[in-house]
KOLTI-938098 format. One record per residue: x, y, z of N, C-alpha, C in turn. Coordinates in steps of 0.05 Angstrom, whole numbers, plus 5000, padded with zeros to 4 digits. Layout:
<sites>
(site (X; Y; Z); (X; Y; Z); (X; Y; Z)),
...
</sites>
This chain:
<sites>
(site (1940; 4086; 2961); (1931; 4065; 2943); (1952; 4058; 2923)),
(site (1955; 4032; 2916); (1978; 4027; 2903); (1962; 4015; 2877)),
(site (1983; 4029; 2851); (1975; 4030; 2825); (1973; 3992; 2812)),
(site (1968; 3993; 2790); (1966; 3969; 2775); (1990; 3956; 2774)),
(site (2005; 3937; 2772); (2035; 3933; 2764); (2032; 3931; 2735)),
(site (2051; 3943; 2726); (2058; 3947; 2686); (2045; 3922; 2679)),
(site (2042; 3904; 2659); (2047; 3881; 2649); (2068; 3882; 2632)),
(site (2084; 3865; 2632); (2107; 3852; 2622); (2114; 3826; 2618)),
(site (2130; 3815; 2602); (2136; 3791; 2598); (2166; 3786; 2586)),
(site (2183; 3766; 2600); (2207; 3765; 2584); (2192; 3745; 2553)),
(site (2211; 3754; 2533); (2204; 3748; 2507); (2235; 3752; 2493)),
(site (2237; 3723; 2475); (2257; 3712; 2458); (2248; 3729; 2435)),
(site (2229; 3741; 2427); (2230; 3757; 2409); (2198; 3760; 2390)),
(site (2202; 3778; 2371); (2170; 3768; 2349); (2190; 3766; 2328)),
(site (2194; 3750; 2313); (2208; 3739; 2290); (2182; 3728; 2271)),
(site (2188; 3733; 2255); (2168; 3721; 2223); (2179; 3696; 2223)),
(site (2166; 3675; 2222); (2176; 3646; 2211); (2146; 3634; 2207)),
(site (2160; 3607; 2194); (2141; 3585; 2189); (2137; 3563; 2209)),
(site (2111; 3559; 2211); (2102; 3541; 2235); (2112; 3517; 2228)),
(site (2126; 3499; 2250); (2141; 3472; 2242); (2122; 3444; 2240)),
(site (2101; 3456; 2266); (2081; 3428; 2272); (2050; 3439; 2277)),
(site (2031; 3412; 2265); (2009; 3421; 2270); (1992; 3418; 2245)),
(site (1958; 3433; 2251); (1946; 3432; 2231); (1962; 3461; 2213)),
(site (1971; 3485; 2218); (1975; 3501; 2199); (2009; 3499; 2191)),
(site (2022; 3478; 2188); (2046; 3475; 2189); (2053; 3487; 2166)),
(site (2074; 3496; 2157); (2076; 3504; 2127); (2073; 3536; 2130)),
(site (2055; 3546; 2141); (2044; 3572; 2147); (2058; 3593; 2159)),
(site (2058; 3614; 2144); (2078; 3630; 2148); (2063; 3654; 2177)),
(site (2080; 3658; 2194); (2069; 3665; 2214); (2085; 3684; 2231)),
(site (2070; 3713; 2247); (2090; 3730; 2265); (2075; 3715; 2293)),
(site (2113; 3707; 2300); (2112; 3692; 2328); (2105; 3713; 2353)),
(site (2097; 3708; 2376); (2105; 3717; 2401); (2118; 3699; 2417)),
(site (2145; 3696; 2422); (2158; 3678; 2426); (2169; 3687; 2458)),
(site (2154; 3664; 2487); (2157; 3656; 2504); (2188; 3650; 2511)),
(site (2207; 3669; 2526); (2230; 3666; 2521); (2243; 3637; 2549)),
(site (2259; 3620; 2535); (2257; 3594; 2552); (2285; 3602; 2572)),
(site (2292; 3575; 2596); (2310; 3575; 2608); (2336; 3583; 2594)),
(site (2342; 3573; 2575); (2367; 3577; 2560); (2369; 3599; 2533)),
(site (2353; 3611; 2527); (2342; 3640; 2511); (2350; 3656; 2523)),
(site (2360; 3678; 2503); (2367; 3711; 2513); (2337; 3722; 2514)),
(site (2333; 3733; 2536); (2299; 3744; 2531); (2308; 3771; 2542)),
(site (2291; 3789; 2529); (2281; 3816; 2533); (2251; 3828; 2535)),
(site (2257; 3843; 2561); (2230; 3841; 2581); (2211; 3867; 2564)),
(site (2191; 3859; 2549); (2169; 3879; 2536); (2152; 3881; 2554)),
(site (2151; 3906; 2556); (2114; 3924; 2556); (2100; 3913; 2543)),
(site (2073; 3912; 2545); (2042; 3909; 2532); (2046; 3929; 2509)),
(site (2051; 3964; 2519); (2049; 3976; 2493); (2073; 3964; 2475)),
(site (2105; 3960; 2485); (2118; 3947; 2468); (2113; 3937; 2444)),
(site (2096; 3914; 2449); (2090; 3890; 2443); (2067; 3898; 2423)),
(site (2056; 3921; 2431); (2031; 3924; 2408); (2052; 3934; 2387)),
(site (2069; 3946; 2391); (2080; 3972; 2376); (2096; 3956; 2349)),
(site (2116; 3937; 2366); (2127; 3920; 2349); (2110; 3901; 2331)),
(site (2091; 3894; 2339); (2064; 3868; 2325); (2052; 3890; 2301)),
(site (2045; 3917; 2311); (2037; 3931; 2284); (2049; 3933; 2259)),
(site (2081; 3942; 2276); (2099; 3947; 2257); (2099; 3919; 2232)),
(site (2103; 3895; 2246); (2112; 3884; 2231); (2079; 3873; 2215)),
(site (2061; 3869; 2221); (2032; 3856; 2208); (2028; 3883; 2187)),
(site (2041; 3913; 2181); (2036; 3931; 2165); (2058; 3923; 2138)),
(site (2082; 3918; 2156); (2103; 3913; 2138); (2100; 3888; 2113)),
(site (2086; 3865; 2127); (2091; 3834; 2111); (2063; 3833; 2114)),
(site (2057; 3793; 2105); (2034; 3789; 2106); (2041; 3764; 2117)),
(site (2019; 3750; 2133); (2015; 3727; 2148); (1997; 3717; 2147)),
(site (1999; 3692; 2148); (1974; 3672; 2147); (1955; 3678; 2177)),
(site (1980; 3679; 2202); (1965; 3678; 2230); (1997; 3693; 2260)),
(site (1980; 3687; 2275); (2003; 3705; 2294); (2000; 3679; 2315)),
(site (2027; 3673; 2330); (2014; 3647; 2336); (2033; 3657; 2367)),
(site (2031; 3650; 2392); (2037; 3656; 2415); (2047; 3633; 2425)),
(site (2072; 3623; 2424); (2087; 3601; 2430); (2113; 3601; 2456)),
(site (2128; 3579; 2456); (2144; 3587; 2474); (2141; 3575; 2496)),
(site (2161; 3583; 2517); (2162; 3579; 2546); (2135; 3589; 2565)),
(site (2115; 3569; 2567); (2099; 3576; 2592); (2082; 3601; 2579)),
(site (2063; 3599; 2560); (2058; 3626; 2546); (2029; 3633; 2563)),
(site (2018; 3623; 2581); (1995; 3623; 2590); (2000; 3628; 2621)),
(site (2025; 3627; 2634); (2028; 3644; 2660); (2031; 3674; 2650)),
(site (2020; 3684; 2625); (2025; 3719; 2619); (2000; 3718; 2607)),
(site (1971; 3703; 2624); (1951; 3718; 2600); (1941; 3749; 2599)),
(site (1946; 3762; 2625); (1941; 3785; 2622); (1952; 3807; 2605)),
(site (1982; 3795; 2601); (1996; 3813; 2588); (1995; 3811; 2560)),
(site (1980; 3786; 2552); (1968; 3776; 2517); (1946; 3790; 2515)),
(site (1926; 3784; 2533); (1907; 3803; 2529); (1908; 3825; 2521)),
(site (1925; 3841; 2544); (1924; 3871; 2537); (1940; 3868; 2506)),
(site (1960; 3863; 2495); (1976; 3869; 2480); (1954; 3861; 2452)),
(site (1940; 3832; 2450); (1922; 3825; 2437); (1889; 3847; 2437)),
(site (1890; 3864; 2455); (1868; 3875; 2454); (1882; 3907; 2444)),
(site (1907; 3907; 2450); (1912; 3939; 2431); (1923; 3929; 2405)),
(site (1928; 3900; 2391); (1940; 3909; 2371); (1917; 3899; 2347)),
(site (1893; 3888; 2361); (1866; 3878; 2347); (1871; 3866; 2316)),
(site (1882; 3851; 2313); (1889; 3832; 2292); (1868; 3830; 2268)),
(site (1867; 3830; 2252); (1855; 3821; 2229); (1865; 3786; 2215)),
(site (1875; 3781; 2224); (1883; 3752; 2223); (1879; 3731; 2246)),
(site (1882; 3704; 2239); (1875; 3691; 2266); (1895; 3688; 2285)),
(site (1900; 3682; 2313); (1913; 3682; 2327); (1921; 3650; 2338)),
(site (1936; 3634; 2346); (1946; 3616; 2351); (1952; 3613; 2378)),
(site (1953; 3589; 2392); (1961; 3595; 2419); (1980; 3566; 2410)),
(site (2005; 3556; 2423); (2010; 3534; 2414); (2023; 3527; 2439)),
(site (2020; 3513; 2457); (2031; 3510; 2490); (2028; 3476; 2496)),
(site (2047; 3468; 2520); (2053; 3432; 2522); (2024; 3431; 2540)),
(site (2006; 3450; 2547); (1974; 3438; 2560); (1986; 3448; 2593)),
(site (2013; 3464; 2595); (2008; 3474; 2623); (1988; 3494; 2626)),
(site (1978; 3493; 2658); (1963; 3520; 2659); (1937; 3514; 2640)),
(site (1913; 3489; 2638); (1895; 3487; 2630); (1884; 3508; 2643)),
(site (1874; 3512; 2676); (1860; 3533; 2686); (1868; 3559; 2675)),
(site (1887; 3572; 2665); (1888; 3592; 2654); (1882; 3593; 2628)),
(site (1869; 3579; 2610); (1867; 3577; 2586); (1841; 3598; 2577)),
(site (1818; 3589; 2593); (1792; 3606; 2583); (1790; 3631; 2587)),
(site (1816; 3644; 2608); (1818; 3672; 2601); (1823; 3675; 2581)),
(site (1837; 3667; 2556); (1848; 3683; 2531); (1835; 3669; 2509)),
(site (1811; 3651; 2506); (1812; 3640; 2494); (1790; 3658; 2474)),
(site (1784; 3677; 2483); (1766; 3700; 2458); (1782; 3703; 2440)),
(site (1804; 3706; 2439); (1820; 3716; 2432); (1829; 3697; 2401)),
(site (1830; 3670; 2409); (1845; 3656; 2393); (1828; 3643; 2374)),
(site (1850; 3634; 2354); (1824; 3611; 2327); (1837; 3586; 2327)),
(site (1855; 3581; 2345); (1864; 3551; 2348); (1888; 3547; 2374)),
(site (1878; 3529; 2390); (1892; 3531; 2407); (1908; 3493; 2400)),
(site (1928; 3492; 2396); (1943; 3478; 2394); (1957; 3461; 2420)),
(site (1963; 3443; 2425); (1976; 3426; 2445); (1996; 3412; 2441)),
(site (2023; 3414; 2438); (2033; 3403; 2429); (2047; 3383; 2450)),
(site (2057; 3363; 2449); (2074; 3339; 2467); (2098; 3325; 2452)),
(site (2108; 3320; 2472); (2134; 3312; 2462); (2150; 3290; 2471)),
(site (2126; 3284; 2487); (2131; 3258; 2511); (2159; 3260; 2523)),
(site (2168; 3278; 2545); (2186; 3285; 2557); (2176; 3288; 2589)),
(site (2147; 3287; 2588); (2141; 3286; 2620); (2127; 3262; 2627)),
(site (2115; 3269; 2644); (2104; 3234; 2654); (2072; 3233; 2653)),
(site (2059; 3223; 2669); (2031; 3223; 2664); (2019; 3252; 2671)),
(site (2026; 3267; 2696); (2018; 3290; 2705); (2024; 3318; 2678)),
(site (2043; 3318; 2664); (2043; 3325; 2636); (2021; 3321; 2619)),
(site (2013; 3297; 2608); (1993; 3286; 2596); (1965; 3295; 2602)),
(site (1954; 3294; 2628); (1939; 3300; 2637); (1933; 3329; 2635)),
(site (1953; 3340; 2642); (1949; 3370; 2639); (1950; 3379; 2605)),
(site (1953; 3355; 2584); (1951; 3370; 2554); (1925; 3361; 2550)),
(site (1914; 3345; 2563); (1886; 3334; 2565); (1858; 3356; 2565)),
(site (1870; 3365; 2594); (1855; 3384; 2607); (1852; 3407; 2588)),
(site (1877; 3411; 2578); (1870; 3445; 2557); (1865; 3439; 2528)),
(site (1856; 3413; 2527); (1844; 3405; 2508); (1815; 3407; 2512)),
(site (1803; 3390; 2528); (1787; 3400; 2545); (1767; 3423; 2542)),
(site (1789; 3441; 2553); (1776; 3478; 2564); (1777; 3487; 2535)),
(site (1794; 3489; 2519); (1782; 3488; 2489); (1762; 3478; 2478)),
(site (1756; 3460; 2476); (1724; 3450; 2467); (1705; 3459; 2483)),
(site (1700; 3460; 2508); (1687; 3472; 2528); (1678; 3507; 2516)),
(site (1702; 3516; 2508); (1698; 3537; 2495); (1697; 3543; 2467)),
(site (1691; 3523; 2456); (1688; 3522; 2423); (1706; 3533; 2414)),
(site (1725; 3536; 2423); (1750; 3546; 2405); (1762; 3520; 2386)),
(site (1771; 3524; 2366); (1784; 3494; 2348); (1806; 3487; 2368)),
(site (1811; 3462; 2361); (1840; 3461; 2374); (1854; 3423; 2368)),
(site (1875; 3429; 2372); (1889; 3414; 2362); (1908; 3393; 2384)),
(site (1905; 3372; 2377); (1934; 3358; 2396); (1955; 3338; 2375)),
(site (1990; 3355; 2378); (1999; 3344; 2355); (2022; 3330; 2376)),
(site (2024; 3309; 2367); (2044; 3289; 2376); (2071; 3293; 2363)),
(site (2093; 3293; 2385); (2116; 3285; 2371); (2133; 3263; 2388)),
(site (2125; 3242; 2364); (2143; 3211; 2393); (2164; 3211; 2388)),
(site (2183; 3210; 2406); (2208; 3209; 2407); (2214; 3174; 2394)),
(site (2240; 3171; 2388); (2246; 3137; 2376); (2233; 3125; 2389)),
(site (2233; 3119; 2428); (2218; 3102; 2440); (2194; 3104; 2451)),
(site (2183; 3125; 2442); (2162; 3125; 2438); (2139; 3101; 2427)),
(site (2123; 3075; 2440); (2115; 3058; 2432); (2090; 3064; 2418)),
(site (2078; 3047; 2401); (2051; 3047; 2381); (2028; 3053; 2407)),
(site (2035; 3034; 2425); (2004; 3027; 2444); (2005; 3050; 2463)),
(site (2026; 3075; 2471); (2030; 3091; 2477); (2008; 3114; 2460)),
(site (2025; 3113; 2438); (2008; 3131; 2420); (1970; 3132; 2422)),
(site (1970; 3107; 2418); (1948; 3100; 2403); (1926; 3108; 2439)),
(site (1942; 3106; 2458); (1922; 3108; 2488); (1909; 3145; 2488)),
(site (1941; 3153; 2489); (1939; 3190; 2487); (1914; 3195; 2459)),
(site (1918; 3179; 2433); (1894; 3187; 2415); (1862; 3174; 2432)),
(site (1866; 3157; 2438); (1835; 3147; 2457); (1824; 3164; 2475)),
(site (1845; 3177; 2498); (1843; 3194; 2514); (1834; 3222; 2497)),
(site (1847; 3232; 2480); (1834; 3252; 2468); (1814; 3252; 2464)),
(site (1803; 3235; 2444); (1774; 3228; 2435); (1757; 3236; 2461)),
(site (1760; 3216; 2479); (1741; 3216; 2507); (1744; 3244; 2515)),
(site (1755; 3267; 2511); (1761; 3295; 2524); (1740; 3314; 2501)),
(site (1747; 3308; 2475); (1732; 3328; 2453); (1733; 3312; 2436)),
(site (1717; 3295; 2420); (1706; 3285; 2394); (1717; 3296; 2377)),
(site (1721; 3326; 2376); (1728; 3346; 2364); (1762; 3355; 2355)),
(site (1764; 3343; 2377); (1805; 3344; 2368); (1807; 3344; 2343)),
(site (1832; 3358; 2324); (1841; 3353; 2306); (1869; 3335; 2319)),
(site (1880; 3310; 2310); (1905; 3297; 2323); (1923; 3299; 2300)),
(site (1951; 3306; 2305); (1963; 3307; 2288); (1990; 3294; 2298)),
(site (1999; 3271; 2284); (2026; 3253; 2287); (2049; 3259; 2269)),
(site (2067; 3272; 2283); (2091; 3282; 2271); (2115; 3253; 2275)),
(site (2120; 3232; 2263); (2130; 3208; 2271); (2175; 3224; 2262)),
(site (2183; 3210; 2283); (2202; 3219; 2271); (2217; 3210; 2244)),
(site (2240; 3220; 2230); (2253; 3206; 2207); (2275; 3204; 2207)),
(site (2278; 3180; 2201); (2310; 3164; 2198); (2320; 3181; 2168)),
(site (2341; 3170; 2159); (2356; 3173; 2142); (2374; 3208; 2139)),
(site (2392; 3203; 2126); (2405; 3235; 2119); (2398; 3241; 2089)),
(site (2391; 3265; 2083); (2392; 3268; 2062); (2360; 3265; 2042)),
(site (2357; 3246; 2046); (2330; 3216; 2032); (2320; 3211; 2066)),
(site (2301; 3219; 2067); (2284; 3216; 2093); (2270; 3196; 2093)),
(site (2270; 3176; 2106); (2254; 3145; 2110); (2244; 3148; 2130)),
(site (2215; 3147; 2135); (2190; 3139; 2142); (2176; 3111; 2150)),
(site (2190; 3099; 2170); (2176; 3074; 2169); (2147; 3056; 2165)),
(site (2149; 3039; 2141); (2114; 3027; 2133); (2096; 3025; 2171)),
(site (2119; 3023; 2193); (2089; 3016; 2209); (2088; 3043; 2219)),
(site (2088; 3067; 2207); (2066; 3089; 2204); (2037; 3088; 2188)),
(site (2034; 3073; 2175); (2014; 3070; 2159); (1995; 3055; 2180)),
(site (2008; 3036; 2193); (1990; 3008; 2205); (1983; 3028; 2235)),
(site (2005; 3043; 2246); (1988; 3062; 2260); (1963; 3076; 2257)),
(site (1976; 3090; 2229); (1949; 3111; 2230); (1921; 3095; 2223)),
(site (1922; 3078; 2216); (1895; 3057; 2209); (1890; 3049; 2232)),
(site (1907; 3048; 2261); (1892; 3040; 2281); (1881; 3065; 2298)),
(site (1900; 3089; 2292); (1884; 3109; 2302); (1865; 3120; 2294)),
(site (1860; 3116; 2273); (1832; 3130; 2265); (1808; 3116; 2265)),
(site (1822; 3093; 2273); (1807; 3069; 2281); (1788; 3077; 2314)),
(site (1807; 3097; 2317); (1791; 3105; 2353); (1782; 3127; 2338)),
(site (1796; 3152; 2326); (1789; 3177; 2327); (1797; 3188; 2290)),
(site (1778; 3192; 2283); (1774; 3188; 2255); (1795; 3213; 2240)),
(site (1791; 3240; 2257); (1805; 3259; 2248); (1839; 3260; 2255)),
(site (1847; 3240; 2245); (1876; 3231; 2253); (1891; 3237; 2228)),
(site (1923; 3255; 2232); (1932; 3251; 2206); (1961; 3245; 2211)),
(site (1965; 3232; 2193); (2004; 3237; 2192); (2018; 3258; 2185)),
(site (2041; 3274; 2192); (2052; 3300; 2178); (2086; 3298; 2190)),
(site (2094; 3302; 2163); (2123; 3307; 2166); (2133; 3337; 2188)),
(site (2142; 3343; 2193); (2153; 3366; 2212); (2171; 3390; 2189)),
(site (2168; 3416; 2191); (2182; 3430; 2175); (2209; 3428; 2193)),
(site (2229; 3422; 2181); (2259; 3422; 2196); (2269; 3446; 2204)),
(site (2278; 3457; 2228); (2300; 3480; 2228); (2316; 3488; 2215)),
(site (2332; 3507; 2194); (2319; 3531; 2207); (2295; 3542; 2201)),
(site (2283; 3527; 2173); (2262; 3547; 2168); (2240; 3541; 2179)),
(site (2228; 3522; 2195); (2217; 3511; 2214); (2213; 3519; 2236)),
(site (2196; 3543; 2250); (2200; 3544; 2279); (2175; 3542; 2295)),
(site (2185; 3538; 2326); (2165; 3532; 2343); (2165; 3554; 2359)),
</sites>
């Protein structure tokens, strides 16, 4: 009979930083950071991963622990376990582009906000799938969030479809529009952000505008 296989996961690291986007932006937070195509990653154990998360939630203090990164929901087993030995006293974060909706309601005991973030880099089959784990979050009463980040061509009637579509998924969405900013130095904000958000909340009332915390002290 052949044993369990370990759980493991490659991981860019647990680093302390501040969340860049979202409803807890500002918020100082220990990452589990999903290590991407172009990241140095180093492959943790479950116990690892508890061992390091104690160390550091004994050492400092945090608002929340938030599970980000490359694909963080093809490893729910290995969150689980790691989330079930290091039993948090703070809330937990999931923050993912909506791949892997069907894997979502495994871990979702677990979490106090599951976040969706987009970046409009894929096509509709993207969309759809940030839909869906929007979705399986409400389905599971967990809070959760969908925060936009439109690229320059990114259009208004673009925007404003993805906020309609939300609505129709969970009433409940928190939407959050990170618009980009021109200028160096003196950051300009263009007035037809305002005439947006009056039409989005025009669909979906819990709509807000939010600047983005910048890199480095900014992370995702």
């Amino acid at each position: 009979m052949t044993g369990a296989m370990p759980l493991a996961a490659a991981l860019a690291g647990v680093p302390a930083g501040v969340q860049a986007l979202g409803p807890w932006a500002g918020r100082r937070q220990l990452y589990v950071r999903f290590a991407g195509e172009a990241e140095t990653a180093t492959m943790y154990m479950a116990p690892a991963l508890i061992r390091e998360m104690q160390r550091q939630l004994q050492r400092s203090t945090f608002h929340s622990i938030v599970i980000g990164g490359r694909d963080p929901l093809g490893s729910v087993a290995f969150l689980k376990a790691a989330l079930d030995g290091v039993k948090p006293t703070i809330p937990v974060m999931l923050d993912t582009d909506g791949m892997r909706p069907e894997e979502l309601p495994g871990l979702l005991g677990h979490l106090a906000l599951v976040q969706v973030t987009v970046e409009f880099v894929g096509g509709e089959a993207a969309m759809d799938h940030a839909l869906a784990t929007i979705q399986a979050a409400a389905k599971g009463s967990v809070p959760h969030a969908l925060v936009l980040v439109p690229r320059e061509d990114t259009t208004d009637s673009v925007l404003l479809r993805v906020v309609e579509e939300a609505h129709a998924v969970s009433p409940g969405v928190q939407v959050v529009i990170h618009p980009p900013i021109t200028g160096e130095g003196n950051p300009v904000l263009d007035r037809r952000w305002a005439t947006l958000l009056e039409q989005a909340m025009a669909v979906h009332a819990d709509t807000r505008l939010a600047l983005k915390v910048p890199p480095p002290t900014g992370l995702r």
